[in-house]
BAVOTOR-577635 format. One record per residue (C-alpha): x, y, z; residue in three letters. Coordinates in steps of 0.5 Angstrom, whole numbers, padded with zeros to 4 digits, always signed. Example, Ala and Ser with C-alpha at 12.3 -4.5 7.8 and 13.67 -1.06 7.14 Angstrom:
! BAVOTOR-577635
+0025-0009+0016ALA
+0027-0002+0014SER
END
This chain:
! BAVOTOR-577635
+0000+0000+0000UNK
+0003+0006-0002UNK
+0000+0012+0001UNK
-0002+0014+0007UNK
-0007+0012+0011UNK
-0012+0016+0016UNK
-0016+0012+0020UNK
-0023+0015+0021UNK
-0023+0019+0028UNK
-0027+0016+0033UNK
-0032+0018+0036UNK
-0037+0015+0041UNK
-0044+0012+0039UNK
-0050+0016+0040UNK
-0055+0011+0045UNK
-0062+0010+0042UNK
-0067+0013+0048UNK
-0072+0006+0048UNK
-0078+0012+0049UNK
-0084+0007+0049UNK
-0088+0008+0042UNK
-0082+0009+0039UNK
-0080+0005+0032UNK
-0074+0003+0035UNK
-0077+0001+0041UNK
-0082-0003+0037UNK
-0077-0006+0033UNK
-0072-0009+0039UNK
-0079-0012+0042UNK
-0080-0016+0036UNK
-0073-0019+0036UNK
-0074-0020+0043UNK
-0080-0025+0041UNK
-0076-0028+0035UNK
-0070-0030+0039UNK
-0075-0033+0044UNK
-0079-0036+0039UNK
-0073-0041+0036UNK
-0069-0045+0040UNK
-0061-0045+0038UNK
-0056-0050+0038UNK
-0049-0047+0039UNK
-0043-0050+0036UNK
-0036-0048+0038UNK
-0032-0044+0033UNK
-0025-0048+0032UNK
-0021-0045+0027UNK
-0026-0046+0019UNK
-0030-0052+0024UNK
-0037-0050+0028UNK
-0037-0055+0033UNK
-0042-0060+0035UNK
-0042-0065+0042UNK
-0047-0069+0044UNK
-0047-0066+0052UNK
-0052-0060+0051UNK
-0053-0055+0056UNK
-0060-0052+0055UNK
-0060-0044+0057UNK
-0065-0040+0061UNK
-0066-0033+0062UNK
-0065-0031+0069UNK
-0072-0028+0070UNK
-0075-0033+0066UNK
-0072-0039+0068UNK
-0078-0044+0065UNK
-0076-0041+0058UNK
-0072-0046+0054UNK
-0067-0041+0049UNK
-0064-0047+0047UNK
-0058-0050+0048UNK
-0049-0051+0047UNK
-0045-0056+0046UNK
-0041-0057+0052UNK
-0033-0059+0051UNK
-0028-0062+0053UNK
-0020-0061+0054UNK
-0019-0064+0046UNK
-0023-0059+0045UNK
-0019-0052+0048UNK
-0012-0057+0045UNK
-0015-0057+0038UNK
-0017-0048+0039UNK
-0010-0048+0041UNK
-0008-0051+0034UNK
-0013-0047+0030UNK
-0010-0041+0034UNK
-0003-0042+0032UNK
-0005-0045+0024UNK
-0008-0038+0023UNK
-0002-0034+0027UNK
+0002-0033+0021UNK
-0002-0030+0015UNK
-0006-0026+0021UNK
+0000-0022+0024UNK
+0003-0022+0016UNK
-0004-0019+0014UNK
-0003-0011+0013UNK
-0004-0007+0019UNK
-0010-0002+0016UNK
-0014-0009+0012UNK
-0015-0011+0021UNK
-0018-0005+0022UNK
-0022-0006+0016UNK
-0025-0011+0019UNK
-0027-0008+0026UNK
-0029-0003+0023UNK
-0034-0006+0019UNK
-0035-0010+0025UNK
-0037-0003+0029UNK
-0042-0001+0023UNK
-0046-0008+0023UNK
-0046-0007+0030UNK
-0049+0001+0029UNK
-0054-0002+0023UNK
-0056-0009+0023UNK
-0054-0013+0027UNK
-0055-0008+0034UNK
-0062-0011+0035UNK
-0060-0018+0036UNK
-0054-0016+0040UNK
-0058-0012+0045UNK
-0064-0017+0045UNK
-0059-0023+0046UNK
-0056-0019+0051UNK
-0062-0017+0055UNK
-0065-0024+0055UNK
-0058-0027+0057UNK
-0056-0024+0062UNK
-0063-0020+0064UNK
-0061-0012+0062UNK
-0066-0008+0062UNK
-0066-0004+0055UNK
-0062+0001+0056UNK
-0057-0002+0060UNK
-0057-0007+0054UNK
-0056-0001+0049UNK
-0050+0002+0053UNK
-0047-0004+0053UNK
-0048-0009+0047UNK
-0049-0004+0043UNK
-0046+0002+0044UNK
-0039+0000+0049UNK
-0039-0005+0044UNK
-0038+0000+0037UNK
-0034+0004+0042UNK
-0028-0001+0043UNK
-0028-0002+0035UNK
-0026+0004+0033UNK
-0022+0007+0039UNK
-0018+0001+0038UNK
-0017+0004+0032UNK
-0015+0009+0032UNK
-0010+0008+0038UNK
-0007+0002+0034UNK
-0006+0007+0028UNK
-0002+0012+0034UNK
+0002+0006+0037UNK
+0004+0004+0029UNK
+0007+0011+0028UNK
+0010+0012+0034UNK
+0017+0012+0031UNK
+0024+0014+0032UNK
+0028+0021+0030UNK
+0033+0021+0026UNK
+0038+0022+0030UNK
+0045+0019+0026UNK
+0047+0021+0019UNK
+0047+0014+0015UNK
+0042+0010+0020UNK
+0035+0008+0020UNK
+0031+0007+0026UNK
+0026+0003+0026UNK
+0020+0001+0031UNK
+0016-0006+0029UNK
+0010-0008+0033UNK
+0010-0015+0034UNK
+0004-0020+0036UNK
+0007-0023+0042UNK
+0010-0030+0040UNK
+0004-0037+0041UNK
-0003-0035+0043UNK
-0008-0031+0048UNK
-0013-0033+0052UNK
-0020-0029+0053UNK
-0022-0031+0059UNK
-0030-0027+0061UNK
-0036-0025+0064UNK
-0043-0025+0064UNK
-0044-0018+0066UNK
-0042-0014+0059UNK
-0043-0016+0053UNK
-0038-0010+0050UNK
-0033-0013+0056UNK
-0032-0021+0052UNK
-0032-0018+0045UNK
-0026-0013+0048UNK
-0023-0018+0051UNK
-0022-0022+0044UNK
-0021-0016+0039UNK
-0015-0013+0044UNK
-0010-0017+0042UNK
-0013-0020+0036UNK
-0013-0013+0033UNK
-0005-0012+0034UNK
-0004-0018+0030UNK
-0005-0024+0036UNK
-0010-0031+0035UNK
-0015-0032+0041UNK
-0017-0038+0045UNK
-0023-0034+0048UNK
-0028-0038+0054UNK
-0034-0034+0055UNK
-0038-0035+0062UNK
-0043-0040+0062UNK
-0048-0035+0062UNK
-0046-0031+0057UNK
-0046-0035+0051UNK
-0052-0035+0047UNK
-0050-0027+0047UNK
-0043-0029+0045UNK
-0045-0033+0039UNK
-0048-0027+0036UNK
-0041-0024+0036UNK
-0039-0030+0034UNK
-0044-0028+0028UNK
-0041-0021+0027UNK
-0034-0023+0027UNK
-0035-0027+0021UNK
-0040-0022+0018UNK
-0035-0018+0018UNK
-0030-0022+0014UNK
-0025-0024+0021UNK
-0021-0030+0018UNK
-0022-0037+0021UNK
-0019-0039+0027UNK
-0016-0032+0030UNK
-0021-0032+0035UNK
-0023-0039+0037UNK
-0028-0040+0043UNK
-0029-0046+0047UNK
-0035-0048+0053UNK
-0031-0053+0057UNK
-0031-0052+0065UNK
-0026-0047+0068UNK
-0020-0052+0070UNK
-0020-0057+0065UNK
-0019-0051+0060UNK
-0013-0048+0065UNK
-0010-0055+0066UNK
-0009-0055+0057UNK
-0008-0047+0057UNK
-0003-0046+0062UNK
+0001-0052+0061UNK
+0002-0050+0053UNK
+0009-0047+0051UNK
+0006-0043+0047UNK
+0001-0039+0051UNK
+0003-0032+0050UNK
-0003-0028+0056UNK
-0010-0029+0058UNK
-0015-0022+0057UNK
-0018-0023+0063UNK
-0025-0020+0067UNK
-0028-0023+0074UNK
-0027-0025+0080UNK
-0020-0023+0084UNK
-0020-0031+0088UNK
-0020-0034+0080UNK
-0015-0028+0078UNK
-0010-0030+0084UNK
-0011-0037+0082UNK
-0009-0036+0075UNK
-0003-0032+0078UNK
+0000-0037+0081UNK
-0001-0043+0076UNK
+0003-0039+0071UNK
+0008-0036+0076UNK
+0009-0045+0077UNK
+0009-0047+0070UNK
+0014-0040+0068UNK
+0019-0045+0065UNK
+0014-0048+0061UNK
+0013-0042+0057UNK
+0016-0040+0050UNK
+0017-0033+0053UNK
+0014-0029+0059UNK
+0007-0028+0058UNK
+0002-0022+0060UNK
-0002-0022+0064UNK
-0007-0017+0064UNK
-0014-0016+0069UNK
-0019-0013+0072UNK
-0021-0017+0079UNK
-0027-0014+0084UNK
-0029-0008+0087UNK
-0032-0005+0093UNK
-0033+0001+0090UNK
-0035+0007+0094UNK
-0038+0014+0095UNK
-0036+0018+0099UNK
-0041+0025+0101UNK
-0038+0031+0104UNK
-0043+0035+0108UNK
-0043+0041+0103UNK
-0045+0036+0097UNK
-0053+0037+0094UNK
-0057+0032+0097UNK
-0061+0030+0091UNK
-0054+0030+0087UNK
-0052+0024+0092UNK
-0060+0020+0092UNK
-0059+0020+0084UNK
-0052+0017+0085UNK
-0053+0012+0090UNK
-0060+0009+0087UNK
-0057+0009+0080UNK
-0050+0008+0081UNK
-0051+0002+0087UNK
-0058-0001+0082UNK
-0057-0001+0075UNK
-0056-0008+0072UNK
-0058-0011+0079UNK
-0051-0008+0082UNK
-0047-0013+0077UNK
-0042-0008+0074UNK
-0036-0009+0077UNK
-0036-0002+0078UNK
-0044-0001+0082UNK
-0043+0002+0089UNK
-0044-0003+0095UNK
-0041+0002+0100UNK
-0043+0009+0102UNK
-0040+0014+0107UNK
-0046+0020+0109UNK
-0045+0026+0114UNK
-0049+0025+0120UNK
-0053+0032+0118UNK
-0055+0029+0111UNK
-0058+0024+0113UNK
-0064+0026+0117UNK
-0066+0029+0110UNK
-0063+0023+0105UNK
-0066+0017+0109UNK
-0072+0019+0107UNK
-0071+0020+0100UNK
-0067+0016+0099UNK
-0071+0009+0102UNK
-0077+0012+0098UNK
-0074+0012+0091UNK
-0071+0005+0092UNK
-0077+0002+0094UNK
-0081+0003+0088UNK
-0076+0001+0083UNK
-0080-0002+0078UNK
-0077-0010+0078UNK
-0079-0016+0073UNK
-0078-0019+0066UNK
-0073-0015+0061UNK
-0080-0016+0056UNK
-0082-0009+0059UNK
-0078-0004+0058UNK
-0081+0000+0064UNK
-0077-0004+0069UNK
-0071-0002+0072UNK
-0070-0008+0076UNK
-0068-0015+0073UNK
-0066-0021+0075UNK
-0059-0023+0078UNK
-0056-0027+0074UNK
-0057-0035+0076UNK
-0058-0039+0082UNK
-0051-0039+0085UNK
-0052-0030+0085UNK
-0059-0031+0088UNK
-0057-0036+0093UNK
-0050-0031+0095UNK
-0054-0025+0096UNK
-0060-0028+0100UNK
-0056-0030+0105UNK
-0052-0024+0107UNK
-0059-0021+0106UNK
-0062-0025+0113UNK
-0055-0025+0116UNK
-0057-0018+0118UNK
-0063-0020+0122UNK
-0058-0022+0127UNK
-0054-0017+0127UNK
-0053-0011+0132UNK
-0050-0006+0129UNK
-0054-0007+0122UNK
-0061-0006+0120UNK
-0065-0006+0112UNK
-0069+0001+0112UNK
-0070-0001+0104UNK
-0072-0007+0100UNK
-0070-0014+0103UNK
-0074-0019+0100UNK
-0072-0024+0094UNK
-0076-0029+0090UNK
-0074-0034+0085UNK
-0081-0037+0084UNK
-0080-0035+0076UNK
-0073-0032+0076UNK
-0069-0030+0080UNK
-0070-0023+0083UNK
-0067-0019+0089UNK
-0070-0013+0091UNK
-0066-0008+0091UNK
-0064-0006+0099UNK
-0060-0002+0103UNK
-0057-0004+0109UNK
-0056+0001+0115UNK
-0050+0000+0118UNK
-0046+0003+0125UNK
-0040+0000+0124UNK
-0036+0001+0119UNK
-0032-0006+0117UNK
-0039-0009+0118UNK
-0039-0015+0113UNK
-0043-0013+0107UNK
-0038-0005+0108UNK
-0032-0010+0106UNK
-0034-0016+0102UNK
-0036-0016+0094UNK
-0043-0018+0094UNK
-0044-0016+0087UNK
-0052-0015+0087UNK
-0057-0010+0088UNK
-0054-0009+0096UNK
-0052-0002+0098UNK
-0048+0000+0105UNK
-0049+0006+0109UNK
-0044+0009+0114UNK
-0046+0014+0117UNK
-0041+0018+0120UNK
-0040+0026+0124UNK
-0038+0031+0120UNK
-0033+0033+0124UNK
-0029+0026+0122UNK
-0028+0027+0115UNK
-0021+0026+0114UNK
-0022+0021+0118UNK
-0026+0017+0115UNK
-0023+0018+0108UNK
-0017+0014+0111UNK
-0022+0009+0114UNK
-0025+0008+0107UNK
-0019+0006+0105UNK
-0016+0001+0110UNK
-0023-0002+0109UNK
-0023-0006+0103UNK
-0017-0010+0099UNK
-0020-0007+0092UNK
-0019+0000+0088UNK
-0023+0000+0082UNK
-0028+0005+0083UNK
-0031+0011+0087UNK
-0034+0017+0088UNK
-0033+0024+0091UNK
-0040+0028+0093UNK
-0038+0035+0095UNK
-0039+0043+0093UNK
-0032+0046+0096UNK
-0026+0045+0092UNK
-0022+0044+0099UNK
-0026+0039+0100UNK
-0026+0035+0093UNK
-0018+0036+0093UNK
-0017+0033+0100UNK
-0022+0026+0097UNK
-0017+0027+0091UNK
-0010+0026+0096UNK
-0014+0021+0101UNK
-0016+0017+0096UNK
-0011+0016+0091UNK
-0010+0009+0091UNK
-0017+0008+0092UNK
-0019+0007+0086UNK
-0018+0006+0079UNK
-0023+0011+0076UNK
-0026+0017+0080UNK
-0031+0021+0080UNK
-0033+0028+0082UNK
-0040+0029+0083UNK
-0042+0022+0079UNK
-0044+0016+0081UNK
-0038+0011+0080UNK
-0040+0007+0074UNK
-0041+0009+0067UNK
-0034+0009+0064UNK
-0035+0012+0057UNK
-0029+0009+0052UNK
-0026+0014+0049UNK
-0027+0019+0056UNK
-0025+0014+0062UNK
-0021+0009+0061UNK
-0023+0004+0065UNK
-0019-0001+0070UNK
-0017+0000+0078UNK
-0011-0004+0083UNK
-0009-0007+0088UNK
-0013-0013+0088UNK
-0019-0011+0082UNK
-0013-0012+0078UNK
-0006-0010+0073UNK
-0010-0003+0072UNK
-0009-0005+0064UNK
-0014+0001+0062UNK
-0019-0002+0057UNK
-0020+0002+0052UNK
-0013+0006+0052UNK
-0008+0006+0048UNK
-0004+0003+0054UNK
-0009-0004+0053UNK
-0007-0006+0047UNK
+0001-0005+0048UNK
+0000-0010+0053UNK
-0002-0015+0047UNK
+0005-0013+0042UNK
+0012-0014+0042UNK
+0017-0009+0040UNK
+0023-0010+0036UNK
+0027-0004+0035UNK
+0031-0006+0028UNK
+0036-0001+0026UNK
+0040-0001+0019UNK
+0046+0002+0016UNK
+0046+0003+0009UNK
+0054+0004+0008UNK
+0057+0000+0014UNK
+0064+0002+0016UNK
+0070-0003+0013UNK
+0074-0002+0018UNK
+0075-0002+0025UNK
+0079+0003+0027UNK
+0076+0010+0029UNK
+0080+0017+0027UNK
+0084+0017+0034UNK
+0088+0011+0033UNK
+0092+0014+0026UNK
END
């Protein structure tokens, strides 16, 4: 290709409103009933092969458990061997494929995503996950778009980061290779965007992808799958497998030629996984990244000054949007004794009438948790509270799995800042109140700190500069992502980047440039074009 390329800026994707009557409403109900009127069965992609096994694993959605979707083949370790060979096959003429032809495909992904194929997406997503449909639209859909063409754009500016010319007679040069063997995607349930991303990353700087989704997001990442294709991806560069946890980690992270995983979950899963390549490091062809983001207890810290209906807003968003199951959601809050009198009311009100149910109706803004497993987990610290002393529930606290599994959306009041639910990860629709005096608000920012292992994200809620820049300096390593008179969730790729430390993870931030530099290898290669013949230098005559 001889001319310059430019790659289209980016730019985010409006969000599509679902008002009721609307023709895009109407439109996406309707792929909901057709999604729901067909039982698919769900093959694995490995390499030019969609595969069928004779164990099917049927697929319910969370708040409508007695509907049968369909079905997957489930695998087995020959399964995650042969999507490791079709990986390493297809490696070659994929890394040797010109940089701008994979832009091409991702950005022909991101307008089939934009166009035709966003109503699947969001319906798969909605019925599979049970998002209502605006945080479908923001996830599957829009962040989705979001990562495609941003990852583009970042890739162009990583390519033409170069060298100066700095030596008469010299050509520096910076290649930026896959990294040597394969990468496995490793994701979860609870974003759509966050699975496609996990795989695109790396496959956009030239690498091949073993992906194992969660069990409970396959049906929607058979329509990425569609989409890929769609889009022209060849065969094999990214290959998913449905096989069980271990059984893929055993054949994984025992291969020679395993280069990094792209993970999203649970901090114990991530440790594990740590450890595991740490013992097998004198297996590997080379070091392998690792690149993760882990748990939160996300917080929002309230300084006396700040707007009461402000932090209202942020708490019942922030804390129930998607029943709490983003890894960003607040879980804990830190309110001033002379706000609460004021707040407790408004706050408990609002959380009580969310609307709860199935995703069908889109005046819902409560859904179900995400299988049994979650249900059971978030009951059960739920009652735990009727036996504590130092906690009680002023909102919600009552859950039904009669028809599916929901969990009404509760606050839990608490006088003591280290109680249970204040410093472990929950990830449902719970919400902590710690209520402290005025007067201890430093104090109580560096309580905030010590109180949880994670740092993902957090919010501060306060008028007064002063005030904003002391939670800036108190709480520096408390998160990842921060926000200033914001609820502590809704990254926008492009805008905030997204990722914490401590243990919610290496703090890789996805949708950055930073991301996709863990998934290249850089080789400087400098050329002489008239090399000296003989050894000596001018002070030896």
């Amino acid at each position: 290709m001889n001319q310059v390329v430019k790659i289209p800026t980016a730019t985010n994707e409006p969000v599509i409103a679902y008002a009721p009557g609307t023709e895009e409403t109407q439109r996406l109900k309707s792929k909901i009933q057709e999604l729901k009127s067909t039982q698919v069965d769900i093959p694995m992609y490995i390499g030019d092969k969609k595969v069928y096994t004779d164990t099917k694993i049927s697929m319910h959605p969370p708040h409508e458990i007695s509907h049968n979707l369909g079905t997957y083949s489930k695998g087995n370790a020959s399964h995650v061997t042969a999507a490791i060979e079709a990986a390493l096959a297809a490696k070659d003429a994929w890394a040797s494929m010109p940089w701008e032809a994979r832009a091409a495909i991702f950005l022909k992904a991101a307008d089939l995503l934009a166009g035709p194929f966003r109503d699947k997406m969001n319906a798969a997503t909605m019925l599979a996950q049970s998002k209502n449909a605006m945080q479908a639209e923001i996830d599957a859909a829009c962040e989705m778009i979001d990562f495609f063409k941003f990852n583009v754009q970042y890739m162009s500016e990583i390519y033409a980061q170069q060298p100066p010319e700095n030596s008469p007679g010299v050509w520096n040069q910076l290649e930026y290779r896959p990294l040597e063997g394969f990468v496995f995607a490793l994701t979860p349930f609870n974003f759509t965007s966050i699975c496609a991303n996990l795989c695109a990353a790396p496959a956009m700087m030239g690498n091949t992808v073993v992906w194992k989704p969660a069990e409970s997001q396959i049906y929607s990442a058979q329509v990425i799958m569609e989409l890929f294709e769609e889009a022209g991806l060849p065969q094999g560069v990214i290959n998913i497998v449905y096989v069980d946890g271990p059984t893929t980690g055993e054949v994984v992270f025992n291969h020679k030629d395993f280069a990094g995983i792209h993970f999203t979950g649970s901090t114990g899963v991530f440790r594990h996984i740590w450890k595991t390549i740490g013992n097998n490091i004198n297996k590997y062809r080379s070091y392998p990244r690792i690149v993760g983001e882990t748990g939160g207890k996300d917080f929002v810290m309230v300084h006396k000054s700040a707007n009461v209906q402000q932090v209202n807003t942020a708490l019942v968003r922030g804390a129930f949007e998607y029943q709490g199951q983003k890894c960003s959601a607040a879980s804990r809050a830190y309110i001033p004794a002379s706000m609460w009198p004021e707040l407790k009311p408004m706050l408990v009100e609002n959380t009580n009438k969310l609307k709860m149910g199935t995703t069908e109706d889109f005046s819902n803004f409560i859904n179900a948790v995400i299988d049994k497993k979650s249900f059971i987990k978030l009951s059960t610290y739920i009652d735990k509270v009727a036996q504590a002393s130092d906690a009680e529930i002023i909102a919600g606290g009552s859950y039904d799995d009669s028809e599916g599994y929901f969990i009404r959306p509760t606050i839990i009041e608490t006088s003591n800042p280290k109680y249970t639910t204040m410093c472990e990860e929950l990830f449902g629709p719970v919400l902590t109140i710690y209520v402290y005096e005025d007067a201890q608000y430093i104090e109580t920012m560096k309580l905030l700190d010590d109180t949880s292992e994670y740092a993902l994200t957090g919010a501060i809620f306060a008028q007064g500069r002063e005030q904003i820049n002391q939670a800036l300096h108190h709480l520096r390593n408390a998160a990842g992502n921060f926000y200033i008179n914001d609820k502590p969730t809704g990254a926008v790729v492009g805008q905030q980047p997204f990722g914490g430390a401590r243990a919610s993870g290496t703090n890789d931030k996805a949708g950055a440039p930073i991301n996709l530099m863990r998934w290249t290898s850089m080789r400087t290669i400098k050329e002489t074009f008239v090399a000296p013949k003989s050894y000596e230098y001018p002070f030896h005559s």
